[in-house]
N, C-alpha and C positions, 0 to 999 in steps of 0.2 A: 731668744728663740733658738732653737736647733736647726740650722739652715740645711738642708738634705744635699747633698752631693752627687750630681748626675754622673755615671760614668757611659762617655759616649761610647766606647768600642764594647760593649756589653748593652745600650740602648736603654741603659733601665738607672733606676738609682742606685747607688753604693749603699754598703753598711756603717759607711764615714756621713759624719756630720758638724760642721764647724758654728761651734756658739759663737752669738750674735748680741753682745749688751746693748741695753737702751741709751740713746745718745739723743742731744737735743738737734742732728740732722741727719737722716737716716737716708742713703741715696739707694733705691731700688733700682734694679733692670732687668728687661726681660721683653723678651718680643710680644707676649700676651698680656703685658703687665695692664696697659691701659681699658683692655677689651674690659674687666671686671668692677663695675659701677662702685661696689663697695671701697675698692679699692682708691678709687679715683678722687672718693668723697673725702679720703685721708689724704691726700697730697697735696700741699702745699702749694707746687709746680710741677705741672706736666708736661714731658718733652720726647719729642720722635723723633728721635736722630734717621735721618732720610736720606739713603746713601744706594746710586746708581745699579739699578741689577746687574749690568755687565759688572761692575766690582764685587758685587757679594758672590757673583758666581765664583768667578777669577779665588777671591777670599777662600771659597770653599773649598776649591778644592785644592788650595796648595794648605790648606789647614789641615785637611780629611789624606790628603797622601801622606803629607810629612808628618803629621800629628798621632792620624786614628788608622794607619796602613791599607786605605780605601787604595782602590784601581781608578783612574779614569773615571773608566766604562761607568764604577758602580757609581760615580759621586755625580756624575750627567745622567744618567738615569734616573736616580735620585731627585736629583734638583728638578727634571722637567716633568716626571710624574710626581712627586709629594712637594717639594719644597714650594716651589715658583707656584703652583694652584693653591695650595694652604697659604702663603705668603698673599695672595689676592683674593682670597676667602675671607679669610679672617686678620690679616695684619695691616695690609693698607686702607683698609677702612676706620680703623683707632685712629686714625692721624686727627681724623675730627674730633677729638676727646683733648689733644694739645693743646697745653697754654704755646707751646713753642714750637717748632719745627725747624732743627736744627739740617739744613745740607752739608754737605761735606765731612760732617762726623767729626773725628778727632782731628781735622785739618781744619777744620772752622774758627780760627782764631779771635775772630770778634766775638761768637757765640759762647764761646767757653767763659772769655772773658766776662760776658754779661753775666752768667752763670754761677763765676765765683762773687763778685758782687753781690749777686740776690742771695747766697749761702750766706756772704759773711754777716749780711745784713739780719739777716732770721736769726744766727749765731748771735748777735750784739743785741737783737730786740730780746732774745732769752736770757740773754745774760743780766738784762735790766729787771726783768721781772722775775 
């Protein structure tokens, strides 16, 4: 596939697009990924990495200063008018669609580890057939 390329500090997509070949374990993400039934029926294993709003704020906006040249002002604005209502609109209710729910995220050291087990094991069951 043609995988589209968001550019944040213009809100829209680029005219960049990075090909994607077919592999026998394809790892999606995406904060809307699970909301989409179709979607859901293709995966193998579902997982919601489930990581504290005081951190995602905090994440935001040292990402949105240093990254996309946001203010403050704009990226806490942002977050309490669109993000934090869209985020409990539509994103913390997919948790229910999870085979998994991971806390702590990329600190989650047990979780990861189950993680790469259940890949290698799909890798080896395809490799047989």
């Amino acid at each position: 596939i043609e995988k589209p390329v968001y550019d944040y500090k213009l809100h829209t997509r680029s005219n960049e697009v990075i090909l994607v070949e077919p592999k026998d374990v394809i790892i999606l993400e995406g904060i809307l990924l699970l909301e989409d039934e179709r979607l859901r029926e293709l995966m193998d294993i579902k997982l919601f990495v489930d990581t504290d709003a005081d951190i995602r704020i905090i994440r935001r906006m040292v990402r949105d200063i240093r990254e996309r040249g946001r203010t403050l002002e704009s990226v806490i604005d942002q977050y309490t008018k669109v993000v934090r209502p869209m985020h409990m609109q539509f994103i913390e209710p997919t948790k229910r669609y999870a085979d998994v729910i991971i806390p702590e995220g990329g600190q989650n050291r047990v979780a990861i580890d189950l993680m790469v087990t259940k890949i290698r094991a799909i890798i080896e069951e395809k490799a047989v057939l």
